[in-house]
C-alpha positions as CSV (number, residue, x, y, z in Angstrom):
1,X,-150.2,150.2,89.1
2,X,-148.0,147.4,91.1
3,X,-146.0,147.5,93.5
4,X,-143.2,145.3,94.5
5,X,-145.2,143.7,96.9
6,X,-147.7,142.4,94.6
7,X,-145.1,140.6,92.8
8,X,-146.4,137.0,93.2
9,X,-146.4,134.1,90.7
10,X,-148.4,134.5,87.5
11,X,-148.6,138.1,87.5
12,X,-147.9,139.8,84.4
13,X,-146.1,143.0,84.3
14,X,-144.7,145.7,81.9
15,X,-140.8,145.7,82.6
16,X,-138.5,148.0,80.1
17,X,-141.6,147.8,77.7
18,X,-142.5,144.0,77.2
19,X,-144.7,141.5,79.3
20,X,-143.1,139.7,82.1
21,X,-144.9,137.1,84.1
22,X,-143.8,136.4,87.4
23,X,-142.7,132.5,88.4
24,X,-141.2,132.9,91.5
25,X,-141.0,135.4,94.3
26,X,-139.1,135.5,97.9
27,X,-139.2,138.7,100.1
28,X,-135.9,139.5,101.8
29,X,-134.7,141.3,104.5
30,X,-131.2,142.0,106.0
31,X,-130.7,144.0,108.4
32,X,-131.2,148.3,108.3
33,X,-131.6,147.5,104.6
34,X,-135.1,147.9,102.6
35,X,-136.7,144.8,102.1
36,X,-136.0,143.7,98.6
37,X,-138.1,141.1,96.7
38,X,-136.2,138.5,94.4
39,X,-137.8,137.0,91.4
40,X,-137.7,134.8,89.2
41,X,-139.6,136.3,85.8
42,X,-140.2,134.9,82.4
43,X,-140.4,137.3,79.0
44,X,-143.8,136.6,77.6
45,X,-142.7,137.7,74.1
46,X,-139.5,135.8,73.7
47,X,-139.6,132.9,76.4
48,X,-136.5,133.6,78.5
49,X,-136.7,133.2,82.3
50,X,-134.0,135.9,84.7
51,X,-133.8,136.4,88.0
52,X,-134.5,139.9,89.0
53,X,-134.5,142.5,92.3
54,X,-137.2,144.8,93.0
55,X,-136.9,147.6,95.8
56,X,-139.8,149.3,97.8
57,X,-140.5,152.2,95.9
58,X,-140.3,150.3,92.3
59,X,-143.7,150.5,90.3
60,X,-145.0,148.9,87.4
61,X,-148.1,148.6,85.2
62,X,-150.2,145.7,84.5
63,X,-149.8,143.9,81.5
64,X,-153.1,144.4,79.4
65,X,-152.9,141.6,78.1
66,X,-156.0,140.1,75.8
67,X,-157.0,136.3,75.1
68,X,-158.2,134.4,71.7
69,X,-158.3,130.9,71.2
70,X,-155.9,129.6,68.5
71,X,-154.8,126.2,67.2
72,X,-151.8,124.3,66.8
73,X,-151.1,122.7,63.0
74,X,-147.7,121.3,63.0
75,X,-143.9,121.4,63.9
76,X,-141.2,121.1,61.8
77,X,-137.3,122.1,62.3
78,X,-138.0,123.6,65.7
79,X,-140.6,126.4,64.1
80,X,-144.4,125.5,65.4
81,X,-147.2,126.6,63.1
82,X,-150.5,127.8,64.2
83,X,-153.9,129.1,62.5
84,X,-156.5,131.0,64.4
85,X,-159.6,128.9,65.1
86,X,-162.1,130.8,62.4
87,X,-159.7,131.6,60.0
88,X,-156.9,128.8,59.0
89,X,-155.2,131.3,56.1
90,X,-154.1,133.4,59.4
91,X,-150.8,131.3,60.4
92,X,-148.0,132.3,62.4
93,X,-145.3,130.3,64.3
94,X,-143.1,130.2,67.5
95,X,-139.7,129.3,67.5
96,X,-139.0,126.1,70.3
97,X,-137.0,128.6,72.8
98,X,-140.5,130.8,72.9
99,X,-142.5,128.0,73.5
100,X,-140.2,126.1,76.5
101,X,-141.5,123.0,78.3
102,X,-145.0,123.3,76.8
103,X,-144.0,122.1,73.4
104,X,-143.5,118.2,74.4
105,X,-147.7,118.8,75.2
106,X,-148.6,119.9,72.0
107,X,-150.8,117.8,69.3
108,X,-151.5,118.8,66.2
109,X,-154.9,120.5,65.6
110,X,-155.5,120.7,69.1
111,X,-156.8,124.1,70.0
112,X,-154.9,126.3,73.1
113,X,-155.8,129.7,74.3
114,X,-153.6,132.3,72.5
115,X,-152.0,135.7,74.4
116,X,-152.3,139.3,72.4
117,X,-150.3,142.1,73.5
118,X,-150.4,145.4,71.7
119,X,-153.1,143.6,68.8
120,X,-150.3,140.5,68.3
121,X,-149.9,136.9,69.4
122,X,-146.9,136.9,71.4
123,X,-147.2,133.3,73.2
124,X,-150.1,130.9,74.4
125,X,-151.2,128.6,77.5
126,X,-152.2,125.2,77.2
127,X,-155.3,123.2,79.1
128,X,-153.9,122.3,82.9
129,X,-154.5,118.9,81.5
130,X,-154.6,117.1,78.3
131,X,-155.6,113.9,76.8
132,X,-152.6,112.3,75.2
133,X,-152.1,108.9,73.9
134,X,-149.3,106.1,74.8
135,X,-147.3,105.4,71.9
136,X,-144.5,103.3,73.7
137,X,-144.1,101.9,77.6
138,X,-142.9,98.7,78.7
139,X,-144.5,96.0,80.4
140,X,-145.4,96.5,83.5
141,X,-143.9,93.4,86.0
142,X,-144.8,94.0,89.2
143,X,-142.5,92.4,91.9
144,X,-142.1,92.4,95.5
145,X,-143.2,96.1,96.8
146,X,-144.7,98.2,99.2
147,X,-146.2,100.5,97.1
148,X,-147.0,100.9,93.2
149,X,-143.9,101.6,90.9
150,X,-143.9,103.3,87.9
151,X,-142.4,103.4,85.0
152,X,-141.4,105.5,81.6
153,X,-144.2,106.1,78.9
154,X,-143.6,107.6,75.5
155,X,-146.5,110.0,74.8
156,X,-148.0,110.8,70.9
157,X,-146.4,114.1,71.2
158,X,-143.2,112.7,72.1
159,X,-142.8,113.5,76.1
160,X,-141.9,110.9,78.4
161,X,-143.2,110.7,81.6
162,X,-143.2,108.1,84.9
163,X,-146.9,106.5,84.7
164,X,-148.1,103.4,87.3
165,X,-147.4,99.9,85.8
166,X,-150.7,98.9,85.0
167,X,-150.9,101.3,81.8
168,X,-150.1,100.1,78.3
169,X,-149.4,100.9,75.1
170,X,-152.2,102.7,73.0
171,X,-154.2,103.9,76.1
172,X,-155.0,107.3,76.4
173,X,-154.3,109.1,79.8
174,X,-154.8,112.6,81.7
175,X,-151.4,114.8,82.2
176,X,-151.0,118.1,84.0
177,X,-149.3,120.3,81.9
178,X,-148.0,122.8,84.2
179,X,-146.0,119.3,86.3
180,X,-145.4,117.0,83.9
181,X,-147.3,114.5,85.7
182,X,-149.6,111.5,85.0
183,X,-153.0,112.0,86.5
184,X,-155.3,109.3,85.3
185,X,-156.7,107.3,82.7
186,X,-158.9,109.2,80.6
């Protein structure tokens, strides 16, 4: 059992029967009033994010949640597709609002780590980082600065992110998943 208390980011919870994981937390206290702990949670089955109040007292039970490696096949009109790894006739498919922000990450037949809850894949996590090529950046011109600039990089899966001026077009580089930033060259 959890308390309030050990509300912290990424822990999952059962609230009014589905999976919740915790991205944000702040304990509050006003005066003579119980202290109160404000969240920020996200539904693990169908991908919306609320802000939610938990008092002393409130309880709730872990989410068992179990893990399986799965992989990615294809997108088309805002559907995903996905196969588990041994058996490709097994496909089933998110819709883009379930997936969020990790969908611009996402290459086809790269394998993530799929969630079960209750014997059913309900969403899935990708590596912290991943190796993605450069399909379009422009040339780097480096002027009169301090520090290193950046600049906008189109990725093979379609994000765009600020990478330093020296990379270009068809190199493949390191991004953190979870920030949306450049780390290196892979």
């Amino acid at each position: 059992m959890l308390t309030h208390t050990d509300l912290k980011p990424g822990v999952q919870f059962i609230y009014e029967g589905q999976p919740w994981e915790v991205l944000d937390a702040n304990s509050m206290k006003m005066a003579q009033r119980r202290p109160v702990i404000r969240t920020k949670i996200r539904n693990l089955v169908d991908g919306r994010v609320q802000e939610q109040s938990f008092q002393q007292g409130d309880v709730f039970n872990e989410a068992d949640l179990e893990k399986k490696d799965i992989k990615f096949l294809y997108q088309t009109k805002g559907q995903y597709f996905f196969c588990e790894i041994n058996d490709p006739s097994k496909r089933f498919s998110f819709t883009e609002d379930q997936i969020g922000a990790q969908a611009k990450y996402l290459k086809p037949n790269e394998a993530v780590l799929g969630i079960l809850f209750e014997g059913k894949i309900i969403t899935f996590k990708l590596p912290i980082k991943v190796q993605l090529k450069v399909k379009e950046s422009a040339p780097g011109v480096k002027g009169d600065r301090a520090q290193g600039g950046t600049k906008e990089a189109i990725l093979e899966s379609g994000a765009v992110i600020q990478v330093p001026l020296f990379i270009e077009e068809g190199e493949i580089i390191e991004v953190n998943t979870e920030t949306g930033t450049y780390v290196k060259r892979a």
